[in-house]
C-alpha positions in Angstrom: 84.5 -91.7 237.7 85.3 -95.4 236.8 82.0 -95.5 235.0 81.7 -93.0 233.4 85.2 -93.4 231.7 83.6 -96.8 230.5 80.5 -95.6 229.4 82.5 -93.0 227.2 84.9 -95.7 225.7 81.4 -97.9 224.6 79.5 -94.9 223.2 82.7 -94.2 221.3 83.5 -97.7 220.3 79.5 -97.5 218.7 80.1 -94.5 217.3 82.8 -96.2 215.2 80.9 -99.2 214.4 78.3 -96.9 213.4 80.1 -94.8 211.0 82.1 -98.3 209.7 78.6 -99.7 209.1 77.2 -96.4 207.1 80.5 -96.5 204.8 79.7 -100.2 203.9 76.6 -99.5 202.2 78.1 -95.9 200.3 79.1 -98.0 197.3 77.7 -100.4 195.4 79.2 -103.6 192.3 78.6 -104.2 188.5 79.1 -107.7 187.9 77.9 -109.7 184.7 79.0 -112.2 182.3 80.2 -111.8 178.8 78.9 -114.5 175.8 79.0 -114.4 172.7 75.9 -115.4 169.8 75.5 -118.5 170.1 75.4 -118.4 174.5 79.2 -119.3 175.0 81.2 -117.7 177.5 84.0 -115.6 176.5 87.0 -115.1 178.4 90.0 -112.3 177.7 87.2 -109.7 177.1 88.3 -106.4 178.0 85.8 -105.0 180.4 86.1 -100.8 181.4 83.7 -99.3 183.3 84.2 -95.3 183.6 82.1 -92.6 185.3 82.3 -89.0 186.6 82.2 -90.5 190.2 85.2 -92.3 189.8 88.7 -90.5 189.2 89.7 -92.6 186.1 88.5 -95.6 184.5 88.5 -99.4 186.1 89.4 -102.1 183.5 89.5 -105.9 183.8 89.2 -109.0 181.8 86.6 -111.9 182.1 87.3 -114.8 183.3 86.7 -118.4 182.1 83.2 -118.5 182.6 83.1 -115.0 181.0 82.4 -113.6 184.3 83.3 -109.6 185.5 82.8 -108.0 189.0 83.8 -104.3 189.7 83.1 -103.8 193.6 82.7 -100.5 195.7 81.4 -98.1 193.1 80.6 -94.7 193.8 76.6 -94.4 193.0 76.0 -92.8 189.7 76.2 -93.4 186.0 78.5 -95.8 184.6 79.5 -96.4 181.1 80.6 -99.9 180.7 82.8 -101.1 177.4 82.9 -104.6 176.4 85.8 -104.9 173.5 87.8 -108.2 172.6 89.3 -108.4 168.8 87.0 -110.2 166.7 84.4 -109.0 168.2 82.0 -105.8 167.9 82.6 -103.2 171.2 79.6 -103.0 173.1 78.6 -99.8 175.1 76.2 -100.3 178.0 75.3 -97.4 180.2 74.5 -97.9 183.7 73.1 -96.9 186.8 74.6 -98.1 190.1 72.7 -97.5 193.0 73.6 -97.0 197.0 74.6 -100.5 198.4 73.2 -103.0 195.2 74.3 -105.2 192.9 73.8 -104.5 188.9 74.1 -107.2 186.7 74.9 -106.3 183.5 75.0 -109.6 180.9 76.7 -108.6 177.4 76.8 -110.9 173.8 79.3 -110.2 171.8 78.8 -110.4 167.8 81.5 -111.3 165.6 82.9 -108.1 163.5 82.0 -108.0 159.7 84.8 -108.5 157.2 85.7 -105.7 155.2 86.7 -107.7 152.3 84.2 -108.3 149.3 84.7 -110.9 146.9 84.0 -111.0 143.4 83.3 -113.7 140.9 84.0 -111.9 137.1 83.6 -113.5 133.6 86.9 -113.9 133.0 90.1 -116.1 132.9 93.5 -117.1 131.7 93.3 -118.2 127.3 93.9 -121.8 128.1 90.2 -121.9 129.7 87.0 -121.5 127.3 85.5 -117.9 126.9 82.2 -117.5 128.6 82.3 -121.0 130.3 85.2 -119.8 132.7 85.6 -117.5 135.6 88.3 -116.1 138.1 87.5 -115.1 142.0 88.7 -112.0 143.0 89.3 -109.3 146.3 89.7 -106.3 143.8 91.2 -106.4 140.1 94.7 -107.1 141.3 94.4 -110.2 143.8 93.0 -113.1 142.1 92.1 -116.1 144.5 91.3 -118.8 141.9 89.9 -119.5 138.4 88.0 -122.1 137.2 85.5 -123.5 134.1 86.3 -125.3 130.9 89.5 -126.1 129.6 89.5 -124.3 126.0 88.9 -126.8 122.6 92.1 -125.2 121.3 93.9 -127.2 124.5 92.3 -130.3 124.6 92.6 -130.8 120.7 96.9 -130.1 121.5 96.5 -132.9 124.1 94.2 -135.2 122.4 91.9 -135.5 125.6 88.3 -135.6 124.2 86.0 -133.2 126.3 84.3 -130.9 127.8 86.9 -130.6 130.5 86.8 -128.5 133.9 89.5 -127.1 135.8 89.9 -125.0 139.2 93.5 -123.0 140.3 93.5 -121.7 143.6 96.5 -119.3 144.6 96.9 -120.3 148.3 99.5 -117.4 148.8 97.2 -114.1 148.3 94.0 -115.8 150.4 94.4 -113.0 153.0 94.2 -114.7 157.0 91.2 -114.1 158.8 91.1 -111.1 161.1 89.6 -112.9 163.9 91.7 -115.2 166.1 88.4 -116.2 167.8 87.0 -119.8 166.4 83.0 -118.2 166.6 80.3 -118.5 163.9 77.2 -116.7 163.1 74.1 -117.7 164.5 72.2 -119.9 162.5 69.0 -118.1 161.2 67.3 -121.9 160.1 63.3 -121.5 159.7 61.4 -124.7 160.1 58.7 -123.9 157.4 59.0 -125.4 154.2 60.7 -124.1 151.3 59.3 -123.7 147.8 61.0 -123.7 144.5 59.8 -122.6 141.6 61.7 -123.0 138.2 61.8 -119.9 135.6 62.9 -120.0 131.8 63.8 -116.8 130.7 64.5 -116.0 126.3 67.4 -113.2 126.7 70.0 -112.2 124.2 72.7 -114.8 123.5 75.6 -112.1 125.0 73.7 -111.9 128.2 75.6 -113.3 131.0 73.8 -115.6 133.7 74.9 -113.9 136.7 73.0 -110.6 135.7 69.5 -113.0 135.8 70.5 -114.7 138.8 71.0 -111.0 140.3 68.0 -109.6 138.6 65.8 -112.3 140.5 67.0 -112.5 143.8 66.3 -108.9 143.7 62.6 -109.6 143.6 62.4 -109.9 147.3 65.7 -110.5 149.1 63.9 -111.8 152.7 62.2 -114.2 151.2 64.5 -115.6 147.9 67.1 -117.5 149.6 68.7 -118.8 146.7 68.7 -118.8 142.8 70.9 -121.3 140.4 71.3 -121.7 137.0 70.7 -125.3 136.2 70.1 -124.9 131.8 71.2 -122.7 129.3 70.0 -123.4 125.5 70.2 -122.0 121.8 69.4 -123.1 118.8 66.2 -125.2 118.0 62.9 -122.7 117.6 64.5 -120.0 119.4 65.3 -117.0 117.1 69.1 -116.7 115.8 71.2 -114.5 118.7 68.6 -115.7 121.5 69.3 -118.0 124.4 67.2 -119.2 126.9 68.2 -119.8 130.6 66.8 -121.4 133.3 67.0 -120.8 136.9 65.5 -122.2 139.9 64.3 -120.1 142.8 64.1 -121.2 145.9 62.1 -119.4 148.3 62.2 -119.1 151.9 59.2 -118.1 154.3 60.2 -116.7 157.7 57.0 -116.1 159.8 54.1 -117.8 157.9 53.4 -120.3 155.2 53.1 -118.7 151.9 49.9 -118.6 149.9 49.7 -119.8 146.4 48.5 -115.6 145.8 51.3 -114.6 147.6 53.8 -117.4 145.9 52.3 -116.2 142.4 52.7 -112.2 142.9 56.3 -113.3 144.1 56.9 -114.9 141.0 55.9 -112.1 138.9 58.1 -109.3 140.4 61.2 -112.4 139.6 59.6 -111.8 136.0 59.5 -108.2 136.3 63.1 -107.1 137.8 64.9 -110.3 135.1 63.4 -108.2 132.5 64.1 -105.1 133.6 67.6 -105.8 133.9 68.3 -107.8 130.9 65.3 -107.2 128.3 64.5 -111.0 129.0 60.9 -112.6 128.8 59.5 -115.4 130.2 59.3 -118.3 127.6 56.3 -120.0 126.8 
């Protein structure tokens, strides 16, 4: 009777191990780490990982390797929300299967800043008209001015010119949004740049900005940058004419420009400056 009383007590004692063993394997872990563009761990992200399996949302923060873990997880699908201020919230749906580990590895971009800043053709009377600007967020917050001190000024102070000036009005430069010291990633191609230089005979009311504009609109992947480096009147050029001359620089991405390519390029600069100011290339 002895025996059989132990042989029940060890068939029970392995039923329990049995059904402690099944449970261990009915759930399963999403773990990952958290970086942002340029590979840097972030820590303080908010991670949330929600589910109809589960009976409300799980939420933690990553640690200072930018590390999560959320153990024993119901098997199903799992939405998982990445969100830290600064930053763009990432969504990542999920599958967790019976007894594995998902990893689950999220970059963070920076969010975009709403703002838009303007430079407009115009400034305080003590600055020269047309060779003066002010930098603006919207008509009513001006950031700074800047440009040449008017004739009109100079003469009162007996200071012989051309003079420049710059204001800036440290109180309305609005703070940045982000508290998190992160920067863009840097989009650098090693091929070669090419710049090619452009004189274009426009109207003498025409401002520069509208070319500069007008050309970078030609192809904005590959024109990286256009300046204005001369403006002239006078001389041959017919009375109310100016003539301005920019410099394009032009960036390819994937390949190494052909001259073809380089020359069709520089036609459609032609084509959109005159179609947006009545300019012509001078000759």
């Amino acid at each position: 009777m002895k025996s059989v009383r132990t042989l029940s007590c060890a068939l029970l004692l392995c039923g329990f191990a049995s059904l402690l063993g099944a449970q261990g394997v009915q759930t399963g872990t999403i773990r990952g780490v958290v970086r942002d563009a340029q590979g840097l761990a972030v820590p303080g992200a908010t991670v949330t990982v929600t589910s109809a399996a589960l009976q409300g949302p799980r939420a933690g923060t990553t640690d200072a390797t930018g590390g999560y873990v959320f153990p024993n997880l119901p098997p199903g699908t799992y939405n998982v929300k990445v969100e830290l201020s600064g930053f763009q919230t990432v969504d990542r749906p999920t599958t967790v299967p019976l007894g594995l580990v998902v990893e689950q590895n999220v970059t963070l971009n920076t969010a975009g800043v709403a703002e838009t800043v303007q430079v407009v053709a115009e400034a305080p009377s003590w600055y020269h008209p047309g060779r003066s600007g002010t930098i603006q967020m919207g008509p009513q917050n001006k950031l700074a001015t800047f440009g040449e001190i008017h004739p009109r000024i100079l003469s009162d102070m007996d200071v012989k010119g051309p003079l420049v000036a710059f204001e800036v009005n440290l109180t309305v430069v609005p703070e940045s949004r982000s508290k998190i010291a992160t920067r863009a990633a840097l989009k650098a191609s090693d091929l070669m740049a090419v710049k090619r230089d452009f004189a274009f005979v426009v109207e003498d009311g025409v401002e520069a900005e509208k070319v500069v504009k007008a050309a970078k609109s030609a192809d904005k992947q590959l024109i990286s940058d256009v300046t204005v480096f001369d403006r002239f009147a006078g001389g041959t050029l017919e009375a109310g004419k100016a003539s301005l001359a920019i410099e394009v620089t032009i960036q390819p991405r994937e390949k190494t420009l052909t001259e073809e390519e380089i020359e069709e390029l520089s036609k459609k600069v032609v084509a959109q400056v005159h179609k947006a100011t009545g300019g012509v290339l001078r000759t």
